[in-house]
Jmol script that loads the backbone (N, CA, C; Angstrom):
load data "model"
ATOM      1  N   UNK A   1       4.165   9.289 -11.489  1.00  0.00           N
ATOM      2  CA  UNK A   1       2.774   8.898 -11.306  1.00  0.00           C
ATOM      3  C   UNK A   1       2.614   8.168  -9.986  1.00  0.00           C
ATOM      4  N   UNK A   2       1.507   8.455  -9.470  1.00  0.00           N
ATOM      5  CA  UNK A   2       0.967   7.601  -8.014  1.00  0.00           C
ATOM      6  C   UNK A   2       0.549   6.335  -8.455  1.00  0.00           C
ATOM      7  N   UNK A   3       0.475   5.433  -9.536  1.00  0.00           N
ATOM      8  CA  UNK A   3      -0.344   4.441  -9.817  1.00  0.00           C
ATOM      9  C   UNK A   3      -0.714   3.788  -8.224  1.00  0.00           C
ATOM     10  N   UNK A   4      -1.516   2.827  -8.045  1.00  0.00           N
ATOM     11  CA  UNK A   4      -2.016   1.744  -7.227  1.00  0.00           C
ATOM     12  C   UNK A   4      -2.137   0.514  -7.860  1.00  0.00           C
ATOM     13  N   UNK A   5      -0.886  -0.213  -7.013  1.00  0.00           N
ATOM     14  CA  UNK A   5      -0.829  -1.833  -7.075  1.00  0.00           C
ATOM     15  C   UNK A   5      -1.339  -2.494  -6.001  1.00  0.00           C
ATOM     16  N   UNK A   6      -1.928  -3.503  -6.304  1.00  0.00           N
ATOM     17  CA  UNK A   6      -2.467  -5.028  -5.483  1.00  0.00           C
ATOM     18  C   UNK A   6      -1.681  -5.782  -5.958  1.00  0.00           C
ATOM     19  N   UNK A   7      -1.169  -6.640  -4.593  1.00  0.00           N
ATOM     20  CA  UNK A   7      -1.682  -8.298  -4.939  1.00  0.00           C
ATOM     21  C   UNK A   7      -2.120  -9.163  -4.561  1.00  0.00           C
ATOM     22  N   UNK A   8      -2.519 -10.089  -4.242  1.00  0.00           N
ATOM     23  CA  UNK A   8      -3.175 -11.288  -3.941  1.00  0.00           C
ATOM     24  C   UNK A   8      -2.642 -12.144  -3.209  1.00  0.00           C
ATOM     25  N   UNK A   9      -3.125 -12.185  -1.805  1.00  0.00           N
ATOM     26  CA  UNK A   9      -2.126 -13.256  -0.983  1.00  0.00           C
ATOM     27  C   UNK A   9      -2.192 -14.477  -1.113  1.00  0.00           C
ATOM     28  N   UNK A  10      -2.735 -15.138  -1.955  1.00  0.00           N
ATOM     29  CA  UNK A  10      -3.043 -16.105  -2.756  1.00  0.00           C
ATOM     30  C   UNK A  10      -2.339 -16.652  -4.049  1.00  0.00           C
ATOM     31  N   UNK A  11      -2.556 -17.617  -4.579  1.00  0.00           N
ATOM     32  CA  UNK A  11      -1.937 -18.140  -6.140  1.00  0.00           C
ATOM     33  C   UNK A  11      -2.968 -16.881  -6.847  1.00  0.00           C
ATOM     34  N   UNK A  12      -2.188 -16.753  -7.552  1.00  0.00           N
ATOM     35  CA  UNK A  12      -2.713 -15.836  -8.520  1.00  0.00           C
ATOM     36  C   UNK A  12      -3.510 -16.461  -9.283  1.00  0.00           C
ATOM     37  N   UNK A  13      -4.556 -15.467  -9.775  1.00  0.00           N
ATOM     38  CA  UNK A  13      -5.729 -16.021 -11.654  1.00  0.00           C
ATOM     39  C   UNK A  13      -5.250 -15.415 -12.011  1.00  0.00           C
ATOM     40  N   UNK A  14      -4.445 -13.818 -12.148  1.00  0.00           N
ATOM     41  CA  UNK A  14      -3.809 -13.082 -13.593  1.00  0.00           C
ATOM     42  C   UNK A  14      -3.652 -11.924 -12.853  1.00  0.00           C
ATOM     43  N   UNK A  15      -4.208 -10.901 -13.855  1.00  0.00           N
ATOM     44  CA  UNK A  15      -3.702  -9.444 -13.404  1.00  0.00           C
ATOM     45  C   UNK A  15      -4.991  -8.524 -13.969  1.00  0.00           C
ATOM     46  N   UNK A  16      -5.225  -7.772 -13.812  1.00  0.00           N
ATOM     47  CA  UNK A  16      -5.878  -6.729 -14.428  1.00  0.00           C
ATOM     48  C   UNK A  16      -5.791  -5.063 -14.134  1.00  0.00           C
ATOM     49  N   UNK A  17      -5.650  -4.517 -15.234  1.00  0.00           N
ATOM     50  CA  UNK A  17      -5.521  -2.939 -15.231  1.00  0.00           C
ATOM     51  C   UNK A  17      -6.471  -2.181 -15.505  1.00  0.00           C
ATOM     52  N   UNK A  18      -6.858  -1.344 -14.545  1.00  0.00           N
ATOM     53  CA  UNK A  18      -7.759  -0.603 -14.157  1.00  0.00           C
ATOM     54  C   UNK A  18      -8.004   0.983 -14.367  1.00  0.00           C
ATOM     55  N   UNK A  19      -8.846   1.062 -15.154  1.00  0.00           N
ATOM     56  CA  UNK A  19      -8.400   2.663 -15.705  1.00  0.00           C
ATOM     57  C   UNK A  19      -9.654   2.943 -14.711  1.00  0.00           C
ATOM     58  N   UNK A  20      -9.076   4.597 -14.266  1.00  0.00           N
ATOM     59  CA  UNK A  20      -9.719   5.277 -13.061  1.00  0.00           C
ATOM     60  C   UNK A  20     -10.982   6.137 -14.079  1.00  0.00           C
ATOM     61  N   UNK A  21     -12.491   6.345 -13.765  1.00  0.00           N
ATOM     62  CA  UNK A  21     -12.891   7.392 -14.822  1.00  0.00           C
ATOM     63  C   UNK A  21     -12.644   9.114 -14.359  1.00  0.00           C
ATOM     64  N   UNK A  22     -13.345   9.945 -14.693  1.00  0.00           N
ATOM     65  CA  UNK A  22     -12.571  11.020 -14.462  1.00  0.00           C
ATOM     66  C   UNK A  22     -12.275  11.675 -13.551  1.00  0.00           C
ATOM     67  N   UNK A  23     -12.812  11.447 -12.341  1.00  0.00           N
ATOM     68  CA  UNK A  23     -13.184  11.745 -10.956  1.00  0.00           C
ATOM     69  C   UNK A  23     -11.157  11.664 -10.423  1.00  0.00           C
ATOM     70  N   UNK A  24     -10.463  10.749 -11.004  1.00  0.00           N
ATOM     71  CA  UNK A  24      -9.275  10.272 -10.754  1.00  0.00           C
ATOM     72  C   UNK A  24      -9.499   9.196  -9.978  1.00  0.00           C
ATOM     73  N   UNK A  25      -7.976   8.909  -9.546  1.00  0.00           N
ATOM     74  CA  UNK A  25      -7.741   7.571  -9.135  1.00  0.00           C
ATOM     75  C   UNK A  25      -7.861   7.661  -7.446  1.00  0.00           C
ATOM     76  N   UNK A  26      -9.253   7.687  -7.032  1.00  0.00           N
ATOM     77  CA  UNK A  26      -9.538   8.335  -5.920  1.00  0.00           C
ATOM     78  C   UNK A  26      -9.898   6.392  -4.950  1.00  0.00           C
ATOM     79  N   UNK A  27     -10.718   6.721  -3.764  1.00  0.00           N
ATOM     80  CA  UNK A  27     -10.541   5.481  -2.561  1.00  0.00           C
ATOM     81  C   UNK A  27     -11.773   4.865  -3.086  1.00  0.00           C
ATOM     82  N   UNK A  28     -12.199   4.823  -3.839  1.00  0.00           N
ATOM     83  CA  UNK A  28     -13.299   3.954  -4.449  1.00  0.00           C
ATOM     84  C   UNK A  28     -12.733   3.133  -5.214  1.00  0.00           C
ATOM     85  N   UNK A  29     -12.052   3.745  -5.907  1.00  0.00           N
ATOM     86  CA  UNK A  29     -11.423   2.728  -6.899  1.00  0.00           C
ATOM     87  C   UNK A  29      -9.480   1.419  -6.405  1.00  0.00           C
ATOM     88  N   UNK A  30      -9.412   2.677  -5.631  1.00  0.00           N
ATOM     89  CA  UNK A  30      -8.576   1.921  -4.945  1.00  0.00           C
ATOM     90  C   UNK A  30      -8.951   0.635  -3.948  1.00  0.00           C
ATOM     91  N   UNK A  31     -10.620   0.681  -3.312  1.00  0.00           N
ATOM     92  CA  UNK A  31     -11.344  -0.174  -2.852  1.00  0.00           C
ATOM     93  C   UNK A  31     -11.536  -1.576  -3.997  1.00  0.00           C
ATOM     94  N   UNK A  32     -11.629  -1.118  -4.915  1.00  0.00           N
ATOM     95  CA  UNK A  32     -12.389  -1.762  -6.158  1.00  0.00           C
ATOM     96  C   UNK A  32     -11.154  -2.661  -6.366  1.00  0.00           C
ATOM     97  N   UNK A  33      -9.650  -2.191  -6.498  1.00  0.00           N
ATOM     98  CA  UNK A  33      -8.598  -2.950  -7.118  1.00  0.00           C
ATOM     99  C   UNK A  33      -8.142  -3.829  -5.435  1.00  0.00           C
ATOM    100  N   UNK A  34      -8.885  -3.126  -4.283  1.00  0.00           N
ATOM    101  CA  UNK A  34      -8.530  -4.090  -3.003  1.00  0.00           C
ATOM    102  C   UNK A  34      -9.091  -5.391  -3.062  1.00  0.00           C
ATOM    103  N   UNK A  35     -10.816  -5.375  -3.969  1.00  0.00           N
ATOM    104  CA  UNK A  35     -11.150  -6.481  -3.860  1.00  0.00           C
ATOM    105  C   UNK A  35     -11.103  -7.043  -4.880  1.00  0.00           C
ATOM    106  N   UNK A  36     -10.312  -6.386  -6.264  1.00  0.00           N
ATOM    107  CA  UNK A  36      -9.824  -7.690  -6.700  1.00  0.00           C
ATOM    108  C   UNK A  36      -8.656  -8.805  -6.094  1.00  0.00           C
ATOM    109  N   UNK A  37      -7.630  -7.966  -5.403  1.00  0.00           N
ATOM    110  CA  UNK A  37      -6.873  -8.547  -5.260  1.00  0.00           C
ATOM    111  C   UNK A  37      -7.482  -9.767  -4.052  1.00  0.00           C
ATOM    112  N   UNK A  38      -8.439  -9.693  -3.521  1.00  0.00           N
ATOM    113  CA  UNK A  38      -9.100 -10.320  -2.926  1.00  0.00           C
ATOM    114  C   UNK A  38      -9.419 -11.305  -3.032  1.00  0.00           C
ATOM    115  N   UNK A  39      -9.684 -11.375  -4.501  1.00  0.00           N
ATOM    116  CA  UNK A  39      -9.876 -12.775  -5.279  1.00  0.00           C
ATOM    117  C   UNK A  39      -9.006 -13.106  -6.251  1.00  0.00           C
ATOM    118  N   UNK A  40      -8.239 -12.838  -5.629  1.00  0.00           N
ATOM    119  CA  UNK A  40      -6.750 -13.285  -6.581  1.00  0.00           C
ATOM    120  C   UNK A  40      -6.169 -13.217  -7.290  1.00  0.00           C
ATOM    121  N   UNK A  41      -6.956 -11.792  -8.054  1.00  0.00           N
ATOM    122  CA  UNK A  41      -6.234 -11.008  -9.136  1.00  0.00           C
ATOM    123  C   UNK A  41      -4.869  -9.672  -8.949  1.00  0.00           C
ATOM    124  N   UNK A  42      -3.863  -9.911  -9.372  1.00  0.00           N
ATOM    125  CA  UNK A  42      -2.453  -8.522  -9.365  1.00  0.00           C
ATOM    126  C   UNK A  42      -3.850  -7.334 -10.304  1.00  0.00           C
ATOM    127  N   UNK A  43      -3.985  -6.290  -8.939  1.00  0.00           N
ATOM    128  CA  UNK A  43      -4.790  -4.868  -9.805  1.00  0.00           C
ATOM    129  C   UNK A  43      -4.271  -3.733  -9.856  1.00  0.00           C
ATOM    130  N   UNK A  44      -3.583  -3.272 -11.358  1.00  0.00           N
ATOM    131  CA  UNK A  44      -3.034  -1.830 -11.248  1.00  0.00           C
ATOM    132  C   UNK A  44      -3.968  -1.140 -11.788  1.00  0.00           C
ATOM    133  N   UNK A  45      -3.864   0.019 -10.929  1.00  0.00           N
ATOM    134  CA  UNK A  45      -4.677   1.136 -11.041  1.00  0.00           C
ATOM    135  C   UNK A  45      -4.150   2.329 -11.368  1.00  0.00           C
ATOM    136  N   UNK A  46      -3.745   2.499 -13.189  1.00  0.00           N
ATOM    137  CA  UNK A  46      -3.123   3.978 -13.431  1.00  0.00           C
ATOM    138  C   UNK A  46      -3.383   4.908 -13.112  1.00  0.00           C
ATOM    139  N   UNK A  47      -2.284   6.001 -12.291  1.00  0.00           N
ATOM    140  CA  UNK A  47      -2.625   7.443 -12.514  1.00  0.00           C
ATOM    141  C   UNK A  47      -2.836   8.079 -13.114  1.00  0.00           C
ATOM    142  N   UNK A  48      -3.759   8.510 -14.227  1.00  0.00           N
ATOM    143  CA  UNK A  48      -3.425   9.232 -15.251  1.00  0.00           C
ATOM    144  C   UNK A  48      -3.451  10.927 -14.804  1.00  0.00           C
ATOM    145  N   UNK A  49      -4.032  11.374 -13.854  1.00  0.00           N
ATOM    146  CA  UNK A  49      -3.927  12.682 -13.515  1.00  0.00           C
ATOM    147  C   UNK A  49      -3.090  13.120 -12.227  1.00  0.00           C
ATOM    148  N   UNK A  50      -1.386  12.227 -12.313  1.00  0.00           N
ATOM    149  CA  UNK A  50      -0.219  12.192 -11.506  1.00  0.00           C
ATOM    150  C   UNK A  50      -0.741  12.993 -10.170  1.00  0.00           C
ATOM    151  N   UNK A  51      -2.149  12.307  -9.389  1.00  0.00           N
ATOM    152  CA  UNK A  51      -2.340  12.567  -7.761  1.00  0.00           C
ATOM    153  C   UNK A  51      -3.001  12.997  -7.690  1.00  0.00           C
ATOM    154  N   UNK A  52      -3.696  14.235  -8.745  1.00  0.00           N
ATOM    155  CA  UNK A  52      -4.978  14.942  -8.559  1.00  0.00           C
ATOM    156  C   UNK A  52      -6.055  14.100  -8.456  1.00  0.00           C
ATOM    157  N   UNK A  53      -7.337  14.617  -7.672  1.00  0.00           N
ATOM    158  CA  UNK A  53      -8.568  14.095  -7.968  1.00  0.00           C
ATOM    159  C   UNK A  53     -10.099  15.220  -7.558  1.00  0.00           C
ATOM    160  N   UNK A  54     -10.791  15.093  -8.306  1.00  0.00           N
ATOM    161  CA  UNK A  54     -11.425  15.954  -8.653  1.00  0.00           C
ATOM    162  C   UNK A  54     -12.582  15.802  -8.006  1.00  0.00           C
ATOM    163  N   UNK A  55     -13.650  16.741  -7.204  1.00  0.00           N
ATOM    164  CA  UNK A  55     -14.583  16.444  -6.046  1.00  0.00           C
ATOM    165  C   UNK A  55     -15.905  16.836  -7.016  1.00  0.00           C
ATOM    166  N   UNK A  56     -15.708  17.547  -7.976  1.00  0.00           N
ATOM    167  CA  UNK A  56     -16.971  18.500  -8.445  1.00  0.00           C
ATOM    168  C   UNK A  56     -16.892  17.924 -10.142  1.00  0.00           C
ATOM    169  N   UNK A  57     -18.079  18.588 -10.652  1.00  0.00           N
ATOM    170  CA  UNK A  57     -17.770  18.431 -12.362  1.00  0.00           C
ATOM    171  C   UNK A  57     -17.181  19.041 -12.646  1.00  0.00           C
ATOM    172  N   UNK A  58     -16.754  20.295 -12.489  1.00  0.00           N
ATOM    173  CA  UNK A  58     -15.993  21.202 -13.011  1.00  0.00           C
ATOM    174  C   UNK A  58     -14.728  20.617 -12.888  1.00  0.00           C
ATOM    175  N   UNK A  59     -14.165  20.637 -11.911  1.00  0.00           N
ATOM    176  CA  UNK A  59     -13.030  19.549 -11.416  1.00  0.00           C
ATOM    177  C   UNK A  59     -12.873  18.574 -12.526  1.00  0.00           C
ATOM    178  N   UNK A  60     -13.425  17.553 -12.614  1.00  0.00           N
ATOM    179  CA  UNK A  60     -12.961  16.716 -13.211  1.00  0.00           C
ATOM    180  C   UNK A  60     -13.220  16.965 -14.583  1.00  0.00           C
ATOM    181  N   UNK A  61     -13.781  17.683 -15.257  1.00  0.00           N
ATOM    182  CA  UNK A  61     -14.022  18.080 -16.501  1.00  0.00           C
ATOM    183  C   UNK A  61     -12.655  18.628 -17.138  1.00  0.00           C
ATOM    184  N   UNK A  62     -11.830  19.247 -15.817  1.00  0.00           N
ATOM    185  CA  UNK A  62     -10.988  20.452 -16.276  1.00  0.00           C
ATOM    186  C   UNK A  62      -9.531  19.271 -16.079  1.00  0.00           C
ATOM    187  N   UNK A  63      -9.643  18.461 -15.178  1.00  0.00           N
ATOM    188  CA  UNK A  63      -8.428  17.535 -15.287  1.00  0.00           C
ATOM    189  C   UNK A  63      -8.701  16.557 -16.388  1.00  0.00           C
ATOM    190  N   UNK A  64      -9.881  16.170 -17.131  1.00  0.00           N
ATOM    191  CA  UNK A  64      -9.997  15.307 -17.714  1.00  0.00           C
ATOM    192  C   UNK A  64      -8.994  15.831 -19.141  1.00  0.00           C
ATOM    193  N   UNK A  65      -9.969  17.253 -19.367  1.00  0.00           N
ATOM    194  CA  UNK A  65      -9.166  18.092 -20.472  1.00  0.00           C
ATOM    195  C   UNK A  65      -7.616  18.256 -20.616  1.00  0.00           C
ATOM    196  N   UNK A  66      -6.990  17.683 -19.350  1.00  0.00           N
ATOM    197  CA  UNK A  66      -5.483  17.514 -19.430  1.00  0.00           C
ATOM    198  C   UNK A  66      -4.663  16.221 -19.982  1.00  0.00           C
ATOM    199  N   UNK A  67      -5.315  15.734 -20.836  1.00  0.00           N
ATOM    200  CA  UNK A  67      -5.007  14.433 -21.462  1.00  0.00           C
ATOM    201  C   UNK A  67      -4.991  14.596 -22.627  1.00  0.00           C
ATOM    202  N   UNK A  68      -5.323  15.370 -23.582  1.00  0.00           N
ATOM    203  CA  UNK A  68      -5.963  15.583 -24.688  1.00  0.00           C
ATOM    204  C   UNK A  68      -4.878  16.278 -25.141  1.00  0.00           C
TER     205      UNK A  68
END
end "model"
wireframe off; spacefill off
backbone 0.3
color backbone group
């Protein structure tokens, strides 16, 4: 899996894990776990669709269906 880790150049407040929605674990969300770590949270961001990411509905409809 590709997951995406942060951390916080700072004392830490905790951690939080970040589930991607179906689109995958694309630069929005990797933005999203940048600014937690921003504020001082460790943010993992699972891969669940090991790198794919999906541009269209069809796309992500059809990787989503690969979990199931």
């Amino acid at each position: 899996m590709s997951d995406y880790l942060v951390n916080p150049k700072s004392t830490a407040r905790g951690g939080i894990l970040v589930l991607h929605p179906w689109w995958g674990l694309n630069n929005v969300i990797k933005g999203f776990c940048d600014r937690l770590a921003e504020n001082g949270y460790h943010a993992l961001a699972v891969d669940l669709y090991d790198g794919k990411v999906a541009s269209t509905v069809a796309e992500a409809e059809k990787l989503s269906g690969t979990l199931i």
